[in-house]
PDB file with one MODEL, atoms N, CA, C and O in Angstrom:
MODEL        1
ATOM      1  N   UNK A   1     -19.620  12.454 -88.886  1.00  0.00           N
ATOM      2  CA  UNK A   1     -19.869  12.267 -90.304  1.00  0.00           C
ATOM      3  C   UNK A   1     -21.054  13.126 -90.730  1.00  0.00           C
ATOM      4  O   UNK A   1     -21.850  13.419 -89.838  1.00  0.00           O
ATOM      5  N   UNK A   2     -21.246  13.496 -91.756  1.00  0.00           N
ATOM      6  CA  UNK A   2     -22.005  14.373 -92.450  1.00  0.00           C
ATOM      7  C   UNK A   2     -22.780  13.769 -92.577  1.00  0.00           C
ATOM      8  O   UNK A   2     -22.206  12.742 -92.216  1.00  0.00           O
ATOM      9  N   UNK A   3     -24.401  13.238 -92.975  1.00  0.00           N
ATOM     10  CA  UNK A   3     -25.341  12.471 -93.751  1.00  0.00           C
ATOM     11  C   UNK A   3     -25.245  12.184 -94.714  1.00  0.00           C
ATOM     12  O   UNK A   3     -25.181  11.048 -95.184  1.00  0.00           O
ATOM     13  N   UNK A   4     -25.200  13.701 -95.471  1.00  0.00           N
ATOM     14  CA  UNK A   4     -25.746  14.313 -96.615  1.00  0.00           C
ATOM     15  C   UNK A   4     -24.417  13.814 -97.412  1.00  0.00           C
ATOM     16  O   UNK A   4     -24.801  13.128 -98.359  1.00  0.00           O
ATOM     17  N   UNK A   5     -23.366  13.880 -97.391  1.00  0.00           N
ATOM     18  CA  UNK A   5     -21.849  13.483 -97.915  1.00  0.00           C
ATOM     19  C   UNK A   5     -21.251  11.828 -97.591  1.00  0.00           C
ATOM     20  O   UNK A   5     -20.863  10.882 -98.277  1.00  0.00           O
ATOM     21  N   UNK A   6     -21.443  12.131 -96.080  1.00  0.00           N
ATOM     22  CA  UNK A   6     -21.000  10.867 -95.853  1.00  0.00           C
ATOM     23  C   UNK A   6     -19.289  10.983 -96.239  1.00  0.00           C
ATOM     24  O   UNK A   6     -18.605  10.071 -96.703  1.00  0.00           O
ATOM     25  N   UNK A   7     -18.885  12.219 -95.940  1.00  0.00           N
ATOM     26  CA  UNK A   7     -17.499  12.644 -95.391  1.00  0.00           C
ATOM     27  C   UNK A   7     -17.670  13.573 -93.770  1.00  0.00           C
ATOM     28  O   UNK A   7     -18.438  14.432 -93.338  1.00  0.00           O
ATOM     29  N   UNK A   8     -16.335  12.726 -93.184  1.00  0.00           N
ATOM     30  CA  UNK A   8     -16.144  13.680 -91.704  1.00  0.00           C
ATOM     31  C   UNK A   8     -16.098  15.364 -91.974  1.00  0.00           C
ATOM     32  O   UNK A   8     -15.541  16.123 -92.767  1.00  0.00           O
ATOM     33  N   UNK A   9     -17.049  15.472 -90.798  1.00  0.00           N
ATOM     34  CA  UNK A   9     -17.075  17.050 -91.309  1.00  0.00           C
ATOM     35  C   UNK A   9     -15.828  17.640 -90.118  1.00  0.00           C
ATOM     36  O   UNK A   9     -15.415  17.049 -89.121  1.00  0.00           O
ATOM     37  N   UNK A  10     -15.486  18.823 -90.576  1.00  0.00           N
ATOM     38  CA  UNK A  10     -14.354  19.528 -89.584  1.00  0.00           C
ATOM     39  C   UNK A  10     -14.976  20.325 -88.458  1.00  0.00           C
ATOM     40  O   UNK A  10     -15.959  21.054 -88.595  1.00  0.00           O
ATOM     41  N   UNK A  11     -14.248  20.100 -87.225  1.00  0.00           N
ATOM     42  CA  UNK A  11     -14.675  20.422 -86.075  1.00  0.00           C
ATOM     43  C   UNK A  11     -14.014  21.784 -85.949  1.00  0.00           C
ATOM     44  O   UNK A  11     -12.823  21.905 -86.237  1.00  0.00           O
ATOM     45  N   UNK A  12     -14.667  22.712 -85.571  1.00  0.00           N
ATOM     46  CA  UNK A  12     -14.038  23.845 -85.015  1.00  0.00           C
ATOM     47  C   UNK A  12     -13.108  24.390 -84.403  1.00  0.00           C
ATOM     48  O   UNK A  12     -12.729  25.558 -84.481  1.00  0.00           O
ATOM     49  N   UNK A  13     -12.595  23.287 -83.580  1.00  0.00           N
ATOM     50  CA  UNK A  13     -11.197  23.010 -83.008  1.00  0.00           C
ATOM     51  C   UNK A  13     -10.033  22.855 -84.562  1.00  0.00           C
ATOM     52  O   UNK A  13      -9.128  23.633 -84.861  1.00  0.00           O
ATOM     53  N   UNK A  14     -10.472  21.589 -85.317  1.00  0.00           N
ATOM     54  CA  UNK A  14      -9.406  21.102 -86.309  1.00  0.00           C
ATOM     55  C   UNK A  14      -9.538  22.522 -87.188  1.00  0.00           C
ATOM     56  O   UNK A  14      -8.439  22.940 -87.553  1.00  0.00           O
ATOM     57  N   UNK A  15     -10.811  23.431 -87.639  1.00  0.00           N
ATOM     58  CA  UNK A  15     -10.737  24.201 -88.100  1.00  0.00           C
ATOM     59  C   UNK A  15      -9.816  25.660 -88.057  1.00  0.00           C
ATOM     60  O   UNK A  15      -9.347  26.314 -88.988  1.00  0.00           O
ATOM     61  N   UNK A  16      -9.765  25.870 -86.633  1.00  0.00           N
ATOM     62  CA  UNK A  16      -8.521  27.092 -85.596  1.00  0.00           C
ATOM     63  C   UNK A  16      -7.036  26.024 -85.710  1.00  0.00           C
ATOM     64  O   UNK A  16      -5.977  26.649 -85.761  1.00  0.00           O
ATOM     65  N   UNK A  17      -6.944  24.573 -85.747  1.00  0.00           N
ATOM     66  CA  UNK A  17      -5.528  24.643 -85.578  1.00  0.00           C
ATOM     67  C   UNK A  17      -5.565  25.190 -87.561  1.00  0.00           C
ATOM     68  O   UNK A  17      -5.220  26.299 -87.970  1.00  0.00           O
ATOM     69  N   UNK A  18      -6.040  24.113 -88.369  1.00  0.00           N
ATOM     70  CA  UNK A  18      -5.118  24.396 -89.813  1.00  0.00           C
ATOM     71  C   UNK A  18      -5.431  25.937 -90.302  1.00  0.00           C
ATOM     72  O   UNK A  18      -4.706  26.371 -91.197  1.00  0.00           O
ATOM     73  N   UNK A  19      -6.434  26.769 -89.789  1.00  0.00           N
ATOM     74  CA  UNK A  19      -6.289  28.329 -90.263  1.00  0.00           C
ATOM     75  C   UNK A  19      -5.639  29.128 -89.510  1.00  0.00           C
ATOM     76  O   UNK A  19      -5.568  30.323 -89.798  1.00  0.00           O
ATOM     77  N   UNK A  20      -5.020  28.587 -88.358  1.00  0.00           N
ATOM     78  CA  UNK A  20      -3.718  29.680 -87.485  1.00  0.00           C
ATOM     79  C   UNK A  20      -2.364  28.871 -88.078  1.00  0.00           C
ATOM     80  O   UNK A  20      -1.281  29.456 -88.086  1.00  0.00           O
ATOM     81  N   UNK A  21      -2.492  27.485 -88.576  1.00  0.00           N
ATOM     82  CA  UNK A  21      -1.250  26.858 -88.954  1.00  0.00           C
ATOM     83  C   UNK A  21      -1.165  28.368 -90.340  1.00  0.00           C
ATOM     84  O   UNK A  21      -0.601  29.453 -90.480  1.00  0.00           O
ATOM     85  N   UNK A  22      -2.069  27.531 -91.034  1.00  0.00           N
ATOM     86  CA  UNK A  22      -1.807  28.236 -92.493  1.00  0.00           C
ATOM     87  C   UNK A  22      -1.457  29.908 -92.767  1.00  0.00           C
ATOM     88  O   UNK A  22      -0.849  30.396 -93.720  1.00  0.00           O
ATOM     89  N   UNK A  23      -1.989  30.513 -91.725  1.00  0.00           N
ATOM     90  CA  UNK A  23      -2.013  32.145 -91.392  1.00  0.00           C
ATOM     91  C   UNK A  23      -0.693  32.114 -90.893  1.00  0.00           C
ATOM     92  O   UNK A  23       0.078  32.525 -91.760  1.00  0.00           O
ATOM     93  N   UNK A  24      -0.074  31.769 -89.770  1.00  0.00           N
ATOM     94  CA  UNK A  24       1.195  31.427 -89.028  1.00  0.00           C
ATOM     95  C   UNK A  24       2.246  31.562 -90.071  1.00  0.00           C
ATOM     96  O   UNK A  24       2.825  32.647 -90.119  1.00  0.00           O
ATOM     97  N   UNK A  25       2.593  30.608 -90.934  1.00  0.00           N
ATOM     98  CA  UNK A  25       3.304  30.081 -91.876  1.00  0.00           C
ATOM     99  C   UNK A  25       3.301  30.867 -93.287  1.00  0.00           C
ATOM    100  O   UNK A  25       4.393  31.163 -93.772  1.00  0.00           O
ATOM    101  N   UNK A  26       2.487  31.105 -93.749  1.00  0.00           N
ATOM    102  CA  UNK A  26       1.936  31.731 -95.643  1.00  0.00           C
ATOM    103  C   UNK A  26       1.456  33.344 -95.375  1.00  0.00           C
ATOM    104  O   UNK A  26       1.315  34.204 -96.244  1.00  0.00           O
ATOM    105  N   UNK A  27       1.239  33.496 -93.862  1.00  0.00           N
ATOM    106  CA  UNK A  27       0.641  35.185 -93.772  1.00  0.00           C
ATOM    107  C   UNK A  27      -1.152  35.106 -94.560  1.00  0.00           C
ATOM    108  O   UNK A  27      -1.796  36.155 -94.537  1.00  0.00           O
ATOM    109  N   UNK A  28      -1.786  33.879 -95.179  1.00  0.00           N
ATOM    110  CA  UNK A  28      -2.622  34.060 -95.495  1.00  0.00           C
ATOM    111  C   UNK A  28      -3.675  34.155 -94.667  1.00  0.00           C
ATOM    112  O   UNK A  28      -3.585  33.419 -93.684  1.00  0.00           O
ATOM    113  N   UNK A  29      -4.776  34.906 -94.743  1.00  0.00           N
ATOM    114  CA  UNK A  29      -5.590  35.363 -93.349  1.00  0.00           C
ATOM    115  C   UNK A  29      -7.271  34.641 -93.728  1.00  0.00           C
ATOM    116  O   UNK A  29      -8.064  35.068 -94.567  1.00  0.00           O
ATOM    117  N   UNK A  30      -7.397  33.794 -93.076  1.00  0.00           N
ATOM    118  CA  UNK A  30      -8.702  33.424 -93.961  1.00  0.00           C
ATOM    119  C   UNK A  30      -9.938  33.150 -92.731  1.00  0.00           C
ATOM    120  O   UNK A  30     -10.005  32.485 -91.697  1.00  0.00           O
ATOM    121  N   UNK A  31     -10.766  33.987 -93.427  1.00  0.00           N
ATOM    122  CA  UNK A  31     -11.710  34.450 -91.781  1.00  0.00           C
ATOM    123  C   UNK A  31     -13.004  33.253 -92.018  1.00  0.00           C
ATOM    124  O   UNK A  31     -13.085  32.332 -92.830  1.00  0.00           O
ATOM    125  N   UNK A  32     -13.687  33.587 -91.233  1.00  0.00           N
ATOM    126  CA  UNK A  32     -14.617  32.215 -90.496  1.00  0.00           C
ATOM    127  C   UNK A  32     -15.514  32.142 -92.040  1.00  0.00           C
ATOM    128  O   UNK A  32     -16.225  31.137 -92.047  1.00  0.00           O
ATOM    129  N   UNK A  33     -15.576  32.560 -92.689  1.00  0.00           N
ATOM    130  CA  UNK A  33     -16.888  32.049 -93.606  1.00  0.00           C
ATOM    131  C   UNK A  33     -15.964  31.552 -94.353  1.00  0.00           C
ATOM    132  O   UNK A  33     -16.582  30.739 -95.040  1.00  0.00           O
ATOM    133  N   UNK A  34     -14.567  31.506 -94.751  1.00  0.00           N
ATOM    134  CA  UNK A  34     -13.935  30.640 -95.834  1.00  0.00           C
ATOM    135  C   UNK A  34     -13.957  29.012 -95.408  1.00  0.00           C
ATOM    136  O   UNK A  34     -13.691  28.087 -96.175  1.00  0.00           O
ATOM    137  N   UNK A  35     -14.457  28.857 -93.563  1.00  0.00           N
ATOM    138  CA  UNK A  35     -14.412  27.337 -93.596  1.00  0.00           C
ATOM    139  C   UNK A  35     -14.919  26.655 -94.249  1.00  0.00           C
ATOM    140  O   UNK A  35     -14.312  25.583 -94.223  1.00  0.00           O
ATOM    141  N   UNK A  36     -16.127  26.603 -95.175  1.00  0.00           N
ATOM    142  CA  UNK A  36     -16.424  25.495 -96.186  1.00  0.00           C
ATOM    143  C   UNK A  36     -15.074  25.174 -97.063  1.00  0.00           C
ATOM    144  O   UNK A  36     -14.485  24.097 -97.149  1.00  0.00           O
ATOM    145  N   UNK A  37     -14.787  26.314 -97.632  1.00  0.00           N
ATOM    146  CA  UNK A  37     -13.837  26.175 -98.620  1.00  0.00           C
ATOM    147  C   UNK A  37     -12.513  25.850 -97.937  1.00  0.00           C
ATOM    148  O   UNK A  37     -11.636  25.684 -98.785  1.00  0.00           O
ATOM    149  N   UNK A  38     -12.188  25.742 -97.011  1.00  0.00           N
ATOM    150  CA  UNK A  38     -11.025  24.819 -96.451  1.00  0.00           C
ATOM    151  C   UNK A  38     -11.350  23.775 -95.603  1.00  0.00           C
ATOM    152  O   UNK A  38     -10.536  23.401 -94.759  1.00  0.00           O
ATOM    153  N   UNK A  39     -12.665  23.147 -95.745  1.00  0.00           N
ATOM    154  CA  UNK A  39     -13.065  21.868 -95.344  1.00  0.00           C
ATOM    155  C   UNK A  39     -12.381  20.896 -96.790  1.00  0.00           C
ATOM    156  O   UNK A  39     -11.625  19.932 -96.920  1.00  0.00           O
ATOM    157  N   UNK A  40     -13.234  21.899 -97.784  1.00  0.00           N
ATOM    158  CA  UNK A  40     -13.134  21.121 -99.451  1.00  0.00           C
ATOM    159  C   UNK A  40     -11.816  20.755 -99.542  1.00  0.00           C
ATOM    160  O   UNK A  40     -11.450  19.581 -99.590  1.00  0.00           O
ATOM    161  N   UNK A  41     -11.003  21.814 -99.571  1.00  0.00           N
ATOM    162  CA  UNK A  41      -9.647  21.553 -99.687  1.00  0.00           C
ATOM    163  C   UNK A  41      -8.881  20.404 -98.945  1.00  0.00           C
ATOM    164  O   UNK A  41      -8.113  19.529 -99.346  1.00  0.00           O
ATOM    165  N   UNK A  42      -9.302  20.684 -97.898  1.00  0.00           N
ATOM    166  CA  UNK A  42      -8.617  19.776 -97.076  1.00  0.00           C
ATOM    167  C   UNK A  42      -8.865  18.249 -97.051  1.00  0.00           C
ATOM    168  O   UNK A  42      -8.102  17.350 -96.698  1.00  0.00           O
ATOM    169  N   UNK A  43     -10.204  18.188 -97.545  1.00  0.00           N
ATOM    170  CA  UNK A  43     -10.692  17.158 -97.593  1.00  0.00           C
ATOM    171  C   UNK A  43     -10.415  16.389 -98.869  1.00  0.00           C
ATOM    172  O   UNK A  43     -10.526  15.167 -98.959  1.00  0.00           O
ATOM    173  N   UNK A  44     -10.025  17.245 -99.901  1.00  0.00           N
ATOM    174  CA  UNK A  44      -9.371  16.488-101.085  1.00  0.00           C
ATOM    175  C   UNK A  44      -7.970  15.811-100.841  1.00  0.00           C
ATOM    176  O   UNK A  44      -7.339  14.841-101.260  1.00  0.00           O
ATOM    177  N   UNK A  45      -7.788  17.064 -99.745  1.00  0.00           N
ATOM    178  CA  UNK A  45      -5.920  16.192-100.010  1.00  0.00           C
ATOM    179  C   UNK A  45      -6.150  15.246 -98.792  1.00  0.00           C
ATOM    180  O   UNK A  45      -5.467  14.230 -98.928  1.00  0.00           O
ATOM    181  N   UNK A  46      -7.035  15.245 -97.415  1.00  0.00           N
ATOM    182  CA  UNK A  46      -7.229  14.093 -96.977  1.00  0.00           C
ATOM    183  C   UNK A  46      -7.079  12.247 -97.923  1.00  0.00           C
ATOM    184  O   UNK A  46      -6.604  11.166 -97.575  1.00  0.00           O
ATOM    185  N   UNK A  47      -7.686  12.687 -99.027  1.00  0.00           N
ATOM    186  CA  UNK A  47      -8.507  11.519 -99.677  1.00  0.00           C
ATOM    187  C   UNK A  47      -6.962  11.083-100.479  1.00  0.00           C
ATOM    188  O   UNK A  47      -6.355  10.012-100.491  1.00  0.00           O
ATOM    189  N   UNK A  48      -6.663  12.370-101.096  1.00  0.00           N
ATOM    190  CA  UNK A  48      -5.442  11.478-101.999  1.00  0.00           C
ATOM    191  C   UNK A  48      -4.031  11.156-101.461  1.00  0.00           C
ATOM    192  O   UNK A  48      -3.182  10.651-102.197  1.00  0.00           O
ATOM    193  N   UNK A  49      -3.703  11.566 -99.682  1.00  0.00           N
ATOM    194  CA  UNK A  49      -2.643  11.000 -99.012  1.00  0.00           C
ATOM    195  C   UNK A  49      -2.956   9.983 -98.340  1.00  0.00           C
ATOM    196  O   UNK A  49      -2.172   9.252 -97.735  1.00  0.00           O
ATOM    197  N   UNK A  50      -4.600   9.841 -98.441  1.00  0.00           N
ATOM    198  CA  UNK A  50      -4.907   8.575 -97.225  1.00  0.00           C
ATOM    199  C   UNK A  50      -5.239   8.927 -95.603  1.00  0.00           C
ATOM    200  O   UNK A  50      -5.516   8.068 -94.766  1.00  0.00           O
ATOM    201  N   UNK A  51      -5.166  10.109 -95.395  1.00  0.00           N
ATOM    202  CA  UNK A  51      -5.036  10.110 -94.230  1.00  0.00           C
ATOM    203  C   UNK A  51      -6.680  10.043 -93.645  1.00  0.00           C
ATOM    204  O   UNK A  51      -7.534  10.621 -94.317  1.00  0.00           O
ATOM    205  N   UNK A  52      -7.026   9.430 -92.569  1.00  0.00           N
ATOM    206  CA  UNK A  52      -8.144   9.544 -91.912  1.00  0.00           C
ATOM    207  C   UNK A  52      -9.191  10.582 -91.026  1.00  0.00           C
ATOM    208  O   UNK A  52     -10.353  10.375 -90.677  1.00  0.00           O
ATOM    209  N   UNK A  53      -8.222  11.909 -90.778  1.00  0.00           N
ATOM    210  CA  UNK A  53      -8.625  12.751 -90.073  1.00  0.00           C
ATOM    211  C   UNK A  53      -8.292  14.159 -90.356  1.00  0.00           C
ATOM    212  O   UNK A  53      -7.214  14.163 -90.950  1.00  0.00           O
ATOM    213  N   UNK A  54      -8.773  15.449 -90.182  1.00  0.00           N
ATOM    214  CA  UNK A  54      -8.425  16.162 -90.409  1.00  0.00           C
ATOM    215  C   UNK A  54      -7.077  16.681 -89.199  1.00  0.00           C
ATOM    216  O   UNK A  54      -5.970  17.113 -89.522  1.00  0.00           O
ATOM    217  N   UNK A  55      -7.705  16.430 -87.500  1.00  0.00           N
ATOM    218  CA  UNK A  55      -6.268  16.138 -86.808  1.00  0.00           C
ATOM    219  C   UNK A  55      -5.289  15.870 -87.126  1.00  0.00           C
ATOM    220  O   UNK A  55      -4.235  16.389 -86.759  1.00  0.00           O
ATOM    221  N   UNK A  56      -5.486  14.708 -88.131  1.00  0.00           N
ATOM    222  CA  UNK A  56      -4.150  13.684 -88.599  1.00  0.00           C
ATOM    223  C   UNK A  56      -3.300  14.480 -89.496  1.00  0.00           C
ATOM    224  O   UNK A  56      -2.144  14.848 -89.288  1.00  0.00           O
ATOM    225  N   UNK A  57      -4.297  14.768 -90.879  1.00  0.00           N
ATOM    226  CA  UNK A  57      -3.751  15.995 -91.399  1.00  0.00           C
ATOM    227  C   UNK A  57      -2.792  17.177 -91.110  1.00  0.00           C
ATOM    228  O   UNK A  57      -1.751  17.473 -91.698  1.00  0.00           O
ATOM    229  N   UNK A  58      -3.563  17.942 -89.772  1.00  0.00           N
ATOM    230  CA  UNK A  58      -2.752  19.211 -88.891  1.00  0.00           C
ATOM    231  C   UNK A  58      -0.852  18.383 -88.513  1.00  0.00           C
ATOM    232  O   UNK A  58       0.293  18.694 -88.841  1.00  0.00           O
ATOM    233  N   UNK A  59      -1.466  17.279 -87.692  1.00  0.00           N
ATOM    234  CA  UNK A  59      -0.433  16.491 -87.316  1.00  0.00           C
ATOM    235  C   UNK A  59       1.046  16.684 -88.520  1.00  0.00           C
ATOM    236  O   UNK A  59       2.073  17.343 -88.353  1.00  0.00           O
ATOM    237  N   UNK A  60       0.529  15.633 -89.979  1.00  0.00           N
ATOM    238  CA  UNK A  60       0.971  15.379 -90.487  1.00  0.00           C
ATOM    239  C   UNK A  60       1.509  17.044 -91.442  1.00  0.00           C
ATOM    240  O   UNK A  60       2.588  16.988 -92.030  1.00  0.00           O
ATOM    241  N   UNK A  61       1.065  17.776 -91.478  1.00  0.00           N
ATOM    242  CA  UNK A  61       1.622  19.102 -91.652  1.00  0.00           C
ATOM    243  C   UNK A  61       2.382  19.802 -90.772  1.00  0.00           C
ATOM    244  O   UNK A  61       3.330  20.224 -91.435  1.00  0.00           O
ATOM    245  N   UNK A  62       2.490  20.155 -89.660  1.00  0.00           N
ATOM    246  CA  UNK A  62       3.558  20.503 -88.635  1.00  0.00           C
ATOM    247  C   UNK A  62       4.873  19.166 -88.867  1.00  0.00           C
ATOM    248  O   UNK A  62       5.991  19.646 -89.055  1.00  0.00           O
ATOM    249  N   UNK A  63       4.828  18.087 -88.866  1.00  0.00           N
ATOM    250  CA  UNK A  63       5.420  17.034 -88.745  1.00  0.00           C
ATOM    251  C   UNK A  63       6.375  17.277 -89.875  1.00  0.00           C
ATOM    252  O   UNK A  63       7.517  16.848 -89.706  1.00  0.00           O
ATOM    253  N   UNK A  64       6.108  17.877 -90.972  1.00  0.00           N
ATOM    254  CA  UNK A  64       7.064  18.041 -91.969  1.00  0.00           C
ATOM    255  C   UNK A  64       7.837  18.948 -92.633  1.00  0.00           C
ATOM    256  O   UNK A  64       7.558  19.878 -93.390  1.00  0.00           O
ATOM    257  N   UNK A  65       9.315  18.307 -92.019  1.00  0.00           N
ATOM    258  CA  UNK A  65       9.929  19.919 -92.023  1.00  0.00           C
ATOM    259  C   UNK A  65      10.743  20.229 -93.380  1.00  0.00           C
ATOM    260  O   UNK A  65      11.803  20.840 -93.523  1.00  0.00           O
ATOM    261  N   UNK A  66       9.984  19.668 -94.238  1.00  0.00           N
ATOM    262  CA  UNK A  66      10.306  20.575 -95.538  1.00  0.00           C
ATOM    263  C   UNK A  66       9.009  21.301 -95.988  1.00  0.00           C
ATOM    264  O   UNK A  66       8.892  21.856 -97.081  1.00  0.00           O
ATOM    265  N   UNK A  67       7.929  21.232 -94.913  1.00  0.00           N
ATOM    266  CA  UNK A  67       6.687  22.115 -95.678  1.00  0.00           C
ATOM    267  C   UNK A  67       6.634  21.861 -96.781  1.00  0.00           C
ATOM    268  O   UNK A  67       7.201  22.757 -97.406  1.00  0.00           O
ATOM    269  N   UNK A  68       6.242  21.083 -97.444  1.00  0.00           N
ATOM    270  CA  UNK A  68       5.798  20.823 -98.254  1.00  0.00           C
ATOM    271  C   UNK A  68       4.548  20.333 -99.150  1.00  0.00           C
ATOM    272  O   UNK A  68       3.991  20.284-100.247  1.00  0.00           O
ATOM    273  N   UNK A  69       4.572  19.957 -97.545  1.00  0.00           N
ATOM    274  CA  UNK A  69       2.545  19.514 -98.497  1.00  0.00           C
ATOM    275  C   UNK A  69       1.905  21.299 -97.544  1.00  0.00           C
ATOM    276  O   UNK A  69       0.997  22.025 -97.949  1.00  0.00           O
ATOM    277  N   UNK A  70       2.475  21.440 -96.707  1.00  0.00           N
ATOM    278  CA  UNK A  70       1.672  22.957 -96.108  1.00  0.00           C
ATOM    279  C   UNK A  70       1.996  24.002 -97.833  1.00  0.00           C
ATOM    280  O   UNK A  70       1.002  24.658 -98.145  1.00  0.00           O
ATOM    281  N   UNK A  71       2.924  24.113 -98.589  1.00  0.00           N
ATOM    282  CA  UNK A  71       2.801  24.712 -99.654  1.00  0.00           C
ATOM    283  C   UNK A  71       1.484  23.973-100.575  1.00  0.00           C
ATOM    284  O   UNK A  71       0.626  24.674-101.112  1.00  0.00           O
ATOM    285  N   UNK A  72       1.482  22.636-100.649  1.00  0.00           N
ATOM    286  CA  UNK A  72       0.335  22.384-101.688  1.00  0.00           C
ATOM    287  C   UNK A  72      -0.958  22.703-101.074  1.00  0.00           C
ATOM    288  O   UNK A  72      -1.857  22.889-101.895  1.00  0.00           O
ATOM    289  N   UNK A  73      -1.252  22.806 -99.941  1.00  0.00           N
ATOM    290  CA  UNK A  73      -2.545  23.153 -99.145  1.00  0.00           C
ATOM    291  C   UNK A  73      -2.289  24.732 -99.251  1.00  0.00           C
ATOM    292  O   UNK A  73      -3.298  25.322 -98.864  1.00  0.00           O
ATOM    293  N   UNK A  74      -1.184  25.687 -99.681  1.00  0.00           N
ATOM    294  CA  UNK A  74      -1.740  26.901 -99.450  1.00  0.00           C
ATOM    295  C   UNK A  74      -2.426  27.386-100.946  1.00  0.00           C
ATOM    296  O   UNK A  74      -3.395  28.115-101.162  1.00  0.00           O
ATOM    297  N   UNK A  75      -1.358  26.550-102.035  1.00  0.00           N
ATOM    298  CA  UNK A  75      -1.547  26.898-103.275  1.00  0.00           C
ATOM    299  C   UNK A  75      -3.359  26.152-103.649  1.00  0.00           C
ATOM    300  O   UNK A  75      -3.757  25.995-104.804  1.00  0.00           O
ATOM    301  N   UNK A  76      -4.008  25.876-102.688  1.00  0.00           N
ATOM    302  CA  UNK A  76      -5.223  25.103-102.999  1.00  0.00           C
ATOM    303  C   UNK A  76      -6.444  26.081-102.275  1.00  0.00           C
ATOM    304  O   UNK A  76      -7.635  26.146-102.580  1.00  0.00           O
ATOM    305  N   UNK A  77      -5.609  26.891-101.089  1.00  0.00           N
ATOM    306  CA  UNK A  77      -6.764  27.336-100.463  1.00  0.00           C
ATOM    307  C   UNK A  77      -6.718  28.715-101.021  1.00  0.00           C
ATOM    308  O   UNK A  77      -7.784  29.320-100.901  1.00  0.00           O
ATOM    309  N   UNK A  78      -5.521  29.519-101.740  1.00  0.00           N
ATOM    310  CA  UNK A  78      -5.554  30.566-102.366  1.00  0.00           C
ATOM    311  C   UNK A  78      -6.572  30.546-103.068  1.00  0.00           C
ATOM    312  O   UNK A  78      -7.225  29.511-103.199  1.00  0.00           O
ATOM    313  N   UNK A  79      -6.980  31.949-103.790  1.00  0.00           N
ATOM    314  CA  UNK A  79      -7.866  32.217-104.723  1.00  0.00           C
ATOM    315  C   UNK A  79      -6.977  33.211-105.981  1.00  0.00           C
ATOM    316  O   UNK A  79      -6.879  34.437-105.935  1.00  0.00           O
ATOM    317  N   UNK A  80      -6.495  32.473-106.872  1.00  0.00           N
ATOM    318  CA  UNK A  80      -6.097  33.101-107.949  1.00  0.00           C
ATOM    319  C   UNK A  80      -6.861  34.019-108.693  1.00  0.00           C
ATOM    320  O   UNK A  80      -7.912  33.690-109.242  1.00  0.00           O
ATOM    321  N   UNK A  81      -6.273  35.432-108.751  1.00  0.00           N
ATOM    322  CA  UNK A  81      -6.750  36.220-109.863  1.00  0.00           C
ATOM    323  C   UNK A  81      -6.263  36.747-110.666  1.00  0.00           C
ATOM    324  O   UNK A  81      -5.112  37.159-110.515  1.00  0.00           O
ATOM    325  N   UNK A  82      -6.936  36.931-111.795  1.00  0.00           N
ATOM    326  CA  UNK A  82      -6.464  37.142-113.173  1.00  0.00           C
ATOM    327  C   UNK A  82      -7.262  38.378-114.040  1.00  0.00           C
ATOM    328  O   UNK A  82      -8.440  38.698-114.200  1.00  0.00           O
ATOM    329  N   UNK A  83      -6.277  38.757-114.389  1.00  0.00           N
ATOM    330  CA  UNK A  83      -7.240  40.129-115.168  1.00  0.00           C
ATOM    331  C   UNK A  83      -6.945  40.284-116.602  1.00  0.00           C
ATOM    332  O   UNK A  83      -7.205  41.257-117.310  1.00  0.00           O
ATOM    333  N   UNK A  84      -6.266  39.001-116.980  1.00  0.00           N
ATOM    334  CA  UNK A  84      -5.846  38.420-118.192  1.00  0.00           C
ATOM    335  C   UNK A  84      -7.380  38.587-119.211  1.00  0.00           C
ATOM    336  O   UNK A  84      -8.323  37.842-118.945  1.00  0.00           O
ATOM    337  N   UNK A  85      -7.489  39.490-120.222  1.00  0.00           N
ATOM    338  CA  UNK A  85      -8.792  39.643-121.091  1.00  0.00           C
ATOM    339  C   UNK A  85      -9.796  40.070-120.726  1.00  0.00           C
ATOM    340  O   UNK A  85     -10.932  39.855-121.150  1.00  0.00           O
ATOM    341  N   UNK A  86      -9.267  41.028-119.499  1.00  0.00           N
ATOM    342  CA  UNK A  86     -10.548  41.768-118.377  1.00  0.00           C
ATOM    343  C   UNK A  86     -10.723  42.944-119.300  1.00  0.00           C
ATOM    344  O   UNK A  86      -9.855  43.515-119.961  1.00  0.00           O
ATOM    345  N   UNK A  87     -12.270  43.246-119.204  1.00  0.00           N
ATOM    346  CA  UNK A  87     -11.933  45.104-119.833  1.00  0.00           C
ATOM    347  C   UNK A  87     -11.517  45.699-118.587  1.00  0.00           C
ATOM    348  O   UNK A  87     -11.622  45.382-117.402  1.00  0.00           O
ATOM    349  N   UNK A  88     -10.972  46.735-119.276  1.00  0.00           N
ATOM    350  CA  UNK A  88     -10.599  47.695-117.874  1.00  0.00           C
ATOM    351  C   UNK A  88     -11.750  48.550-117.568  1.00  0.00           C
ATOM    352  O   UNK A  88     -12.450  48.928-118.508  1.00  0.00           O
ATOM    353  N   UNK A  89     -12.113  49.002-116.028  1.00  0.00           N
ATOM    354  CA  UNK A  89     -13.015  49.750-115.589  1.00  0.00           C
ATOM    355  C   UNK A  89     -13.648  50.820-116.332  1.00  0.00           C
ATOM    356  O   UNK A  89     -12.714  51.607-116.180  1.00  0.00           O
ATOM    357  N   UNK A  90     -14.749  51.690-117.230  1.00  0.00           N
ATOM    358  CA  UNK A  90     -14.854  52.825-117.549  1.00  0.00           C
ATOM    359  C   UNK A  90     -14.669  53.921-116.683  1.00  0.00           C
ATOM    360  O   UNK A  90     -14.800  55.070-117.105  1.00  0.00           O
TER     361      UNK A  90
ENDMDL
END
C-alpha cells in the first residue's frame, strides 16, 4: 500500500505482465516512465469492476475472450491527439 494514497501500488512484476499484455495484443509500446500513468489507469478500472489486485486484473483480462475490457484499458492508456483549432507550424 502506498501511505500517501492509501491505494496498492503496482509491482514491477504486475507492471511487465499488463505492458507486454497490452503491447502483445493493441501493438501499443509503452516504455518504463509511462508506469505512473498505467498504474492510474489501471487503478481506476480496478475500483469500478471491484477487483482487488492488479494480478487479479492481468488475470481477469487474459481470461476474457471477447477482449473486451483489454479494449477499454487500451482506449484509457492511449493518448489522444488532436490538431482540431491548432495553428499550423510557421
Amino acid at each position: 500500500m502506498n501511505a500517501f494514497s492509501g491505494k496498492q501500488v503496482m509491482t514491477s512484476e504486475e507492471y511487465e505482465l499488463l505492458r507486454n499484455l497490452v503491447e502483445g495484443e493493441t501493438g501499443i509500446v509503452m516504455k518504463q516512465n509511462r508506469r505512473l500513468t498505467l498504474h492510474s489507469k489501471v487503478s481506476h478500472r480496478l475500483m469500478i469492476l471491484g477487483i482487488p489486485t492488479y494480478r487479479d486484473y492481468y488475470d481477469f483480462l487474459i481470461s476474457d475472450p471477447a477482449r473486451e475490457e483489454l479494449f477499454i484499458l487500451a482506449t484509457h492508456v492511449t493518448d489522444n491527439e488532436s490538431y482540431f483549432f491548432r495553428e499550423n507550424p510557421s
